[in-house]
C-alpha positions in Angstrom: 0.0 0.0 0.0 1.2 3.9 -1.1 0.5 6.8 0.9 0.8 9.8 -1.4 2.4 13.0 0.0 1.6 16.5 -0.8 4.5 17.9 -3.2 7.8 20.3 -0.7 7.4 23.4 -0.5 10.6 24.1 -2.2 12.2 22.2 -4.9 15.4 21.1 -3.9 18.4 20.7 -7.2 20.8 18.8 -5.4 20.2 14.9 -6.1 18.2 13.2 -3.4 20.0 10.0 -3.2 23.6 10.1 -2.0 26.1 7.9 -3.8 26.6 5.8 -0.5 23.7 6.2 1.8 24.1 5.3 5.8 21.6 3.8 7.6 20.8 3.3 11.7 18.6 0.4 13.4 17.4 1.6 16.6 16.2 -1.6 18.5 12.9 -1.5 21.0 12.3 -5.1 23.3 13.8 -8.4 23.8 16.2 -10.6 22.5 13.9 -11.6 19.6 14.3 -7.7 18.2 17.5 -7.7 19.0 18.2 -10.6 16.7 15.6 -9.1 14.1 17.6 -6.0 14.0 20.6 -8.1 13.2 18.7 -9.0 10.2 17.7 -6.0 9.1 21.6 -4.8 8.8 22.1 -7.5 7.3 19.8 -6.7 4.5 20.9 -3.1 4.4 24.1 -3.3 3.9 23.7 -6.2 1.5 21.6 -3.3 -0.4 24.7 -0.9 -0.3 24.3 0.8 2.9 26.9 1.4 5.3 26.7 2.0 9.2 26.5 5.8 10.3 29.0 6.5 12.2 29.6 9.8 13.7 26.4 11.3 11.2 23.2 11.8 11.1 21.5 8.6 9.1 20.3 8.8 5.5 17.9 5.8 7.0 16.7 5.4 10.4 14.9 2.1 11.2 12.8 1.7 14.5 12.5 -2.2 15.3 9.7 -2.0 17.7 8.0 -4.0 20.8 4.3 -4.0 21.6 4.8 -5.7 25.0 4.8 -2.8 27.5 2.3 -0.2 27.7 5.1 3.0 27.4 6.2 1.5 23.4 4.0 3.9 21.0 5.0 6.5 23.5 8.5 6.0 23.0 8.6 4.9 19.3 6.1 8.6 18.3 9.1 9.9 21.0 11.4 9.2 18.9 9.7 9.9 15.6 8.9 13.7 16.3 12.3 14.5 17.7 13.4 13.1 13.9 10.8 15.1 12.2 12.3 18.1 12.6 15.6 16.5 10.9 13.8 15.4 8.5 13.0 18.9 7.2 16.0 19.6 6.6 17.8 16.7 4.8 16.0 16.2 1.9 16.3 12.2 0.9 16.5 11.4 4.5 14.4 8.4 5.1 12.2 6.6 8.3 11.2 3.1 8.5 9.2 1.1 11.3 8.7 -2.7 11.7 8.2 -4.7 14.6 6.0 -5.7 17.0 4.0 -1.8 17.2 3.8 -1.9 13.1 2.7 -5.5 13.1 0.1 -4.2 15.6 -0.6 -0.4 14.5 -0.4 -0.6 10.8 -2.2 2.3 9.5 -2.0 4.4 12.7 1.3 5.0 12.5 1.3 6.7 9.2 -1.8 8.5 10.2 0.2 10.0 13.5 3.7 10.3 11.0 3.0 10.7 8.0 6.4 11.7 7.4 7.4 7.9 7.8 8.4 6.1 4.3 7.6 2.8 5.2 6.3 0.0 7.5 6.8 -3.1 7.2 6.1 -5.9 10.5 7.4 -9.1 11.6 6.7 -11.6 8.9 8.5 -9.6 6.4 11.6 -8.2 7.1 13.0 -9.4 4.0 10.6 -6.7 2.1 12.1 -3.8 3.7 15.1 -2.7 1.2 12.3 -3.3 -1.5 10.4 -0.7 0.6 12.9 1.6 0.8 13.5 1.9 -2.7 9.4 2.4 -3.6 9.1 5.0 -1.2 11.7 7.3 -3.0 10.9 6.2 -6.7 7.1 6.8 -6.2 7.6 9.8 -2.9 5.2 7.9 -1.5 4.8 5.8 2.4 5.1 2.0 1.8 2.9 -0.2 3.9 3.6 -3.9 4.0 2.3 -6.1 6.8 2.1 -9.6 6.3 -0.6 -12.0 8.5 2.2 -15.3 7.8 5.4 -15.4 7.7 7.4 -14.8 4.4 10.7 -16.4 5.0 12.1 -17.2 8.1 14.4 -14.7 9.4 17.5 -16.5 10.1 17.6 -17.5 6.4 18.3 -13.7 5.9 21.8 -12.0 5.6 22.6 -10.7 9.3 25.1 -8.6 10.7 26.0 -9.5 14.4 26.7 -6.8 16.8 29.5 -9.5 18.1 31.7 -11.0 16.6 32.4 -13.4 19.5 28.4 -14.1 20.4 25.8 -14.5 18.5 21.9 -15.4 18.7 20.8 -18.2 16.7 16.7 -18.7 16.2 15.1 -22.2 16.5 11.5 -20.8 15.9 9.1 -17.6 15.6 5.9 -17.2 16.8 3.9 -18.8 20.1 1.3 -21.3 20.7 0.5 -20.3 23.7 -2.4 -18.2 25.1 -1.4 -16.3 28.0 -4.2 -14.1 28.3 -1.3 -11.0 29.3 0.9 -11.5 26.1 0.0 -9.4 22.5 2.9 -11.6 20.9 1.0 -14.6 19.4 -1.2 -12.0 17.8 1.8 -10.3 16.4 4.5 -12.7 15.4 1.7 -15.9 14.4 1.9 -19.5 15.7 4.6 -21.2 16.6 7.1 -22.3 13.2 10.0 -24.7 14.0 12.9 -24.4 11.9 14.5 -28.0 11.2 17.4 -29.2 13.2 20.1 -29.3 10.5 19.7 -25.8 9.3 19.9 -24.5 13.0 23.2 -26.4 13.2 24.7 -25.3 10.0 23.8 -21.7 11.2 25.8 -22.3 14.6 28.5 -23.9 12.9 28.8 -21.2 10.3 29.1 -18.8 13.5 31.6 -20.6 15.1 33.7 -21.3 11.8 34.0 -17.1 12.0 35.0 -17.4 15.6 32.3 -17.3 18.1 32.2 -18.9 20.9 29.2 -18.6 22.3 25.4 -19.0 21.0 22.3 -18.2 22.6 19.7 -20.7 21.0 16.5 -18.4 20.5 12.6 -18.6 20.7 9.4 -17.5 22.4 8.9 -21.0 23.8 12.4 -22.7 22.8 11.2 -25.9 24.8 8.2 -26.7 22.9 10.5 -27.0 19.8 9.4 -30.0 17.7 6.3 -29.7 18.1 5.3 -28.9 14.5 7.4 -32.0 13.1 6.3 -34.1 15.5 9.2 -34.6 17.9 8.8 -33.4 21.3 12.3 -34.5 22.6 13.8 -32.3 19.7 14.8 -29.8 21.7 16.9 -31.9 24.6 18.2 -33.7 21.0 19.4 -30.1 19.7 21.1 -28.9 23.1 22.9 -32.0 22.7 24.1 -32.2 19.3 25.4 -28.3 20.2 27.8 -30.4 22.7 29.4 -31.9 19.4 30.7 -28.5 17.9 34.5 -28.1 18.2 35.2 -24.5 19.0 31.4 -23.8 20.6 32.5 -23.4 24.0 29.4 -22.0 25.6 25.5 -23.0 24.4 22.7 -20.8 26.2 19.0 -20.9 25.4 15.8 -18.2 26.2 13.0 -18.7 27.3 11.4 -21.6 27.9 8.2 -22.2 29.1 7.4 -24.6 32.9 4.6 -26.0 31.5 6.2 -27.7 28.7 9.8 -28.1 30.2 11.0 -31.9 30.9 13.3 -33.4 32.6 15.2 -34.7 29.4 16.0 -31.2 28.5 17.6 -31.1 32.4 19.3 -33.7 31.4 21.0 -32.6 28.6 22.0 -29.6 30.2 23.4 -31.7 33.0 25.4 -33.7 31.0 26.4 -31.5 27.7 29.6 -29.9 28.8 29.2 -26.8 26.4 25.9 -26.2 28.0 25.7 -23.3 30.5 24.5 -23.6 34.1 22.5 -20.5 33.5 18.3 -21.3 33.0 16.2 -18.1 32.6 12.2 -19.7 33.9 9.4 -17.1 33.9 7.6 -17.5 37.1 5.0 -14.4 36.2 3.3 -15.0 39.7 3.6 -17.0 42.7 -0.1 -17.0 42.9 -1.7 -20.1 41.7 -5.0 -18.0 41.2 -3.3 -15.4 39.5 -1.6 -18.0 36.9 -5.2 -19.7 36.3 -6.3 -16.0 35.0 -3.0 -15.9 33.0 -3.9 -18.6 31.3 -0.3 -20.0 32.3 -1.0 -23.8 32.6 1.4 -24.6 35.6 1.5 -23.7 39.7 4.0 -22.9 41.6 4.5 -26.1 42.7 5.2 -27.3 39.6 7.7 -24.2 38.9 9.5 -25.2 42.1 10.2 -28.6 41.6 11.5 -27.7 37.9 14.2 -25.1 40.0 14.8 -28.4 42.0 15.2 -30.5 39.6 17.9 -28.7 37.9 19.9 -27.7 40.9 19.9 -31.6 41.9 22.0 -32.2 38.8 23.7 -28.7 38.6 24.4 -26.8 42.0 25.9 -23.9 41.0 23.1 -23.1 38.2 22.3 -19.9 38.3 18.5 -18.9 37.4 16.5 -15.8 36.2 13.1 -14.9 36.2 10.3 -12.6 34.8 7.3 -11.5 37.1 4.8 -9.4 36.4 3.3 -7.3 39.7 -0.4 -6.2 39.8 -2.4 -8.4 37.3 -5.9 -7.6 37.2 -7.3 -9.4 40.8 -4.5 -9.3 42.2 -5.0 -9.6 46.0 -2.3 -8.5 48.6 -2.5 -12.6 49.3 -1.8 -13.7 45.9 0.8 -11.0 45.9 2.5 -12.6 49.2 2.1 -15.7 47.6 4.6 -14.1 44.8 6.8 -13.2 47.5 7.2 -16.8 49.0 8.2 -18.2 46.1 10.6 -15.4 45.2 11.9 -16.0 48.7 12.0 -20.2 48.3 13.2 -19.9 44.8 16.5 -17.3 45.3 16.9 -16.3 41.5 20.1 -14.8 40.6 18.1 -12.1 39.4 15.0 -11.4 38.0 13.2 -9.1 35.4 10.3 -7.5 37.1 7.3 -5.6 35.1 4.2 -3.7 36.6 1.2 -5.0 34.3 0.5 -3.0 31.4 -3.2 -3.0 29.9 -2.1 -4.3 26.3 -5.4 -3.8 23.8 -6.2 -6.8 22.0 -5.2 -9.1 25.1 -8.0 -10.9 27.3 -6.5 -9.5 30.5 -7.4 -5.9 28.7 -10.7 -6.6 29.5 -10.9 -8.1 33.0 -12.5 -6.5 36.2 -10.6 -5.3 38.9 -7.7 -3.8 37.2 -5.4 -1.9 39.8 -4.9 1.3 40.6 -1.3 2.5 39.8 -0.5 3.5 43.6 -1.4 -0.4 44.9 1.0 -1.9 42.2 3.8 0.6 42.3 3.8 -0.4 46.4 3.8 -4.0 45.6 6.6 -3.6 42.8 9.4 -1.8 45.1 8.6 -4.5 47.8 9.4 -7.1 45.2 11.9 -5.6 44.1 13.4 -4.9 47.3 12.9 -8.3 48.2 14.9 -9.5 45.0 17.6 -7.2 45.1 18.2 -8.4 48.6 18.3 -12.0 47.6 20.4 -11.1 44.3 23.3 -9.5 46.6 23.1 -12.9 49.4 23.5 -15.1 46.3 26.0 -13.2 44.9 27.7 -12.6 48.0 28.2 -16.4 47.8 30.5 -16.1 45.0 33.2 -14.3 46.6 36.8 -16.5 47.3 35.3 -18.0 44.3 37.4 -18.3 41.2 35.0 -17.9 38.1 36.2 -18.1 34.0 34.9 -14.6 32.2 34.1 -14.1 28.8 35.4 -10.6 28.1 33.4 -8.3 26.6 32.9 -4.9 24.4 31.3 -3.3 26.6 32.5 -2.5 30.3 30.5 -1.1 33.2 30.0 2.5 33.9 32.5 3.3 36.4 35.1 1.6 34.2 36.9 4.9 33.8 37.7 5.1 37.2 38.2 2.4 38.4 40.2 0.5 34.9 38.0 -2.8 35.3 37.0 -4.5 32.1 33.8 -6.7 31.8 32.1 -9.9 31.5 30.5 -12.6 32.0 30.8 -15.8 34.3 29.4 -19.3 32.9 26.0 -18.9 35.1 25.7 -15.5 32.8 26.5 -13.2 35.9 28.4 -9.9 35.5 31.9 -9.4 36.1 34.0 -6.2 36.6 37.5 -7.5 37.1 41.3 -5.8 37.1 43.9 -7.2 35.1 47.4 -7.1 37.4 50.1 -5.4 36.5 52.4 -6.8 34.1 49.5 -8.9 33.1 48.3 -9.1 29.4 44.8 -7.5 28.7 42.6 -9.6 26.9 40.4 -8.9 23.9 36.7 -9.1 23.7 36.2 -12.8 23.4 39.3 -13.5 25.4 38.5 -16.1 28.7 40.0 -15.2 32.0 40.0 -17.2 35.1 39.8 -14.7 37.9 39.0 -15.0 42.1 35.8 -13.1 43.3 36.9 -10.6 45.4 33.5 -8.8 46.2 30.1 -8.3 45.0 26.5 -6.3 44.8 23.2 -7.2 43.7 23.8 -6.9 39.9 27.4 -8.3 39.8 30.5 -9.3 41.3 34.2 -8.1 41.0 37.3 -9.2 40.9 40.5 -7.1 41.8 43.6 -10.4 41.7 45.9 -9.2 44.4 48.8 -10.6 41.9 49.5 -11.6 38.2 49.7 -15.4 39.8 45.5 -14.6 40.2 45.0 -14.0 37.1 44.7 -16.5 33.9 44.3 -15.7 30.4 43.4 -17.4 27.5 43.5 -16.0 24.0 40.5 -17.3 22.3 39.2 -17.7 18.4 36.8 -15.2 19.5 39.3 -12.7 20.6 41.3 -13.4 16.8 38.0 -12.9 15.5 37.8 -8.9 17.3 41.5 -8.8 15.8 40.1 -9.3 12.3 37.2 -7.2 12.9 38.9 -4.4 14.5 41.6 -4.4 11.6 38.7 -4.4 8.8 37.0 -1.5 10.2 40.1 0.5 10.3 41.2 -0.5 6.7 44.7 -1.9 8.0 45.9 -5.7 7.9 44.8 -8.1 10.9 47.1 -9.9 12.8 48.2 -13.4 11.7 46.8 -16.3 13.1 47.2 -19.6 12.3 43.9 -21.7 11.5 41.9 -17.9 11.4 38.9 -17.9 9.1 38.5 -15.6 6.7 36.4 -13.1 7.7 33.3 -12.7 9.6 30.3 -13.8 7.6 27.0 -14.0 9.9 24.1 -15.8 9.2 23.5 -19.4 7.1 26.5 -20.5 5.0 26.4 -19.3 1.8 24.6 -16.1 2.1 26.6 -12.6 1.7 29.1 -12.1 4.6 27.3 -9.1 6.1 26.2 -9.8 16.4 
């Protein structure tokens, strides 16, 4: 669909199209748009466009979520503040897909009407095409599909690491949880086959990652659509089998669907992190019957026992929603108790947001803000409490560290790099002097030396503290530094040849 535009104001000589146009993807919501957005650079660049760096954008892309109540807020945000840019570079373009176009469609042209095109989660494959349409025919392009088109991960992706990366197992949700707009927006539930997810993770790992974070709504009902329901347990395992893949993580899985044989597996598949991210939403078993969640907190317990029987030292994460409609201060305490029995490591905690278009939209006794803000910080307080005991744990511990990019924000004063443990927790840590400094992708071995809620540190009194390992990964940041800068990477014996992301085959484009 075209949106015509009025004709400028003022006809402008200079050509509209740059000979190298830049483009920016700002990303909105979880990991699934995170890895979408990967995609979407992918594409772009594979069209011609190159990252902005230092400049304003020639193409801005919004990958939205739907999820919380504050997105269209913060995506129209975001729109009018590039409005005004807009007006005065000529040939500038703005696209929006996601979750909010898949849902929106038409209303987000009607509100920004200077957008050139929408496009939603079944077709980001369309959206160069897109592009292109808008400026031939100076008209808005609207394309939302109700399937899928082709599955993402078959697209041309740039990673934003070169040591990490997410690889998708399946879109969409068979579930019905009455809180949750996703099924609605990203379709039922499509399983991609087990040798095409493993070609994809080798492909990864032949251009030096070590790490992958397997990726779905409900990664634990995988199979299901060809009829295997121990695929998943089967995948985890056949990870185990990749030379170089040194650490396999997975989100999110589901406790109504998650078996003991994929505890198993993650038991006894080395490469396997003892990380588990489990959704609790609420301890009330009241609450979960109107959330259409079909499992009770006994259930949800005895999975956390389960898998710390046959890992210990598992670290596990959870998401809880505070306030659903009917909430009682009982079914609230009831939350509490099994935040309190269950001692996540940490845990992602929401206020409920009316979502329209979800059954809970529409149920009685919705809560006034004041009564779930008061029950939020007394969660929160409650989990931040238990966060910094568990973590407290850790220290005279000696943990391995995945270095990464990114380092915390008091790492100009204090000269700590980052990253992560094997349970996924954060890491600040010194290196000693006279010590080597690792690269991103680098593994260190380091004692815990002290810790907070959110992470630990490590300060080695002495270089005999301190081990480092020079990784694939960290060659592969070598490479990638070097290519960026136009200069000549460092030899390495066995090195690949680049770093091409996505499905073997495709155009080398986290």
């Amino acid at each position: 669909m075209s949106v015509s535009r009025p004709a400028p104001a003022e006809t402008v000589d200079a050509p509209l199209e740059a000979p190298i146009r830049t483009y920016q993807v700002r990303t909105f919501g979880c990991q699934m748009n995170v890895h979408d957005s990967e995609r979407i650079s992918g594409l772009l660049e594979g069209a011609g466009y190159v990252p902005a760096e230092g400049t304003e954008a020639d193409v801005v892309v919004f990958n939205t979520c739907a999820v919380r109540e504050n997105a269209d807020n913060k995506l129209y945000g975001n729109l009018g503040q590039l409005a005004h840019v807009k007006e005065k570079r000529p040939g500038m373009q703005i696209a929006v897909g996601g979750c909010l176009a898949q849902k929106d469609r038409d209303t987000i042209l009607a509100k920004a009407p200077f957008v050139d095109a929408v496009f939603g989660t079944h077709n980001i494959g369309a959206l160069p095409a897109l592009l292109e349409r808008a400026r031939h025919n100076d008209a808005a392009q609207l394309e939302i599909l109700e399937s899928l088109e082709v599955f993402p991960s078959t697209l041309p992706t740039k990673r934003d690491s070169v040591y990490s990366g997410w690889v998708s197992i399946s879109v969409g949700c068979n579930n019905t949880c009455t809180f949750c707009i996703v099924p609605s927006l990203r379709g039922k539930e499509r399983d991609r086959r087990p040798g095409e997810i493993l070609a994809e993770v080798q492909a990864l790992v032949d251009d030096g990652a070590i790490e992958v974070t397997l990726l779905g709504q409900n990664v634990n009902s995988y199979g299901v659509e060809f009829g295997d329901r121990g695929a998943f347990a089967k995948l985890l395992r056949a990870c185990g089998s990749i030379e170089g893949l040194e650490r396999v993580r997975f989100t999110s899985p589901h406790p109504a669907a998650f078996t003991d044989d994929v505890i198993d597996a993650m038991a006894e598949t080395p490469n396997v992190m003892p990380q588990l991210h489990m959704p609790l939403q609420s301890g009330s078993d009241k609450v979960l019957k109107d959330m259409r969640r079909s499992y009770r907190s006994k259930k949800f317990l005895g999975i956390l026992d389960r898998v710390r029987e046959q890992m210990p030292h598992a670290a596990i994460s959870t998401d809880i929603i505070v306030g659903f409609p009917g909430e009682t201060e009982e079914d609230f305490q009831a939350t509490l108790d099994v935040v309190e029995r269950a001692r996540f490591a940490t845990a992602f905690t929401f206020q409920y947001s009316k979502r329209p278009g979800t059954p809970a939209a529409d149920l009685p006794d919705q809560l006034p803000k004041a009564v779930v803000q008061e029950r939020f910080e007394r969660l929160t307080a409650l989990q931040d409490r238990i966060a910094a005991e568990e973590n407290a744990k850790q220290v005279g511990a000696t943990v391995e560290v995945m270095v990464t990019a990114t380092s915390g924000r008091k790492s100009e004063e204090t000269g700590r790099l980052s990253g992560r443990s094997r349970d996924q927790r954060l890491v600040h840590f010194s290196v000693p002097e006279g010590a080597t400094v690792p690269r991103p992708g680098d593994l260190v071995t380091v004692p815990v030396t002290s810790a907070a809620a959110f992470h630990l540190v490590s300060d080695p009194a002495s270089a005999a503290d301190y081990s480092l390992r020079r990784s694939r990964a960290g060659d592969a940041w070598d490479r990638a530094q070097a290519d960026s800068c136009g200069v000549p990477a460092p030899s390495t014996a066995g090195a690949g040849t680049g770093v091409s992301l996505g499905m073997p085959g495709l155009p080398p484009r986290r």
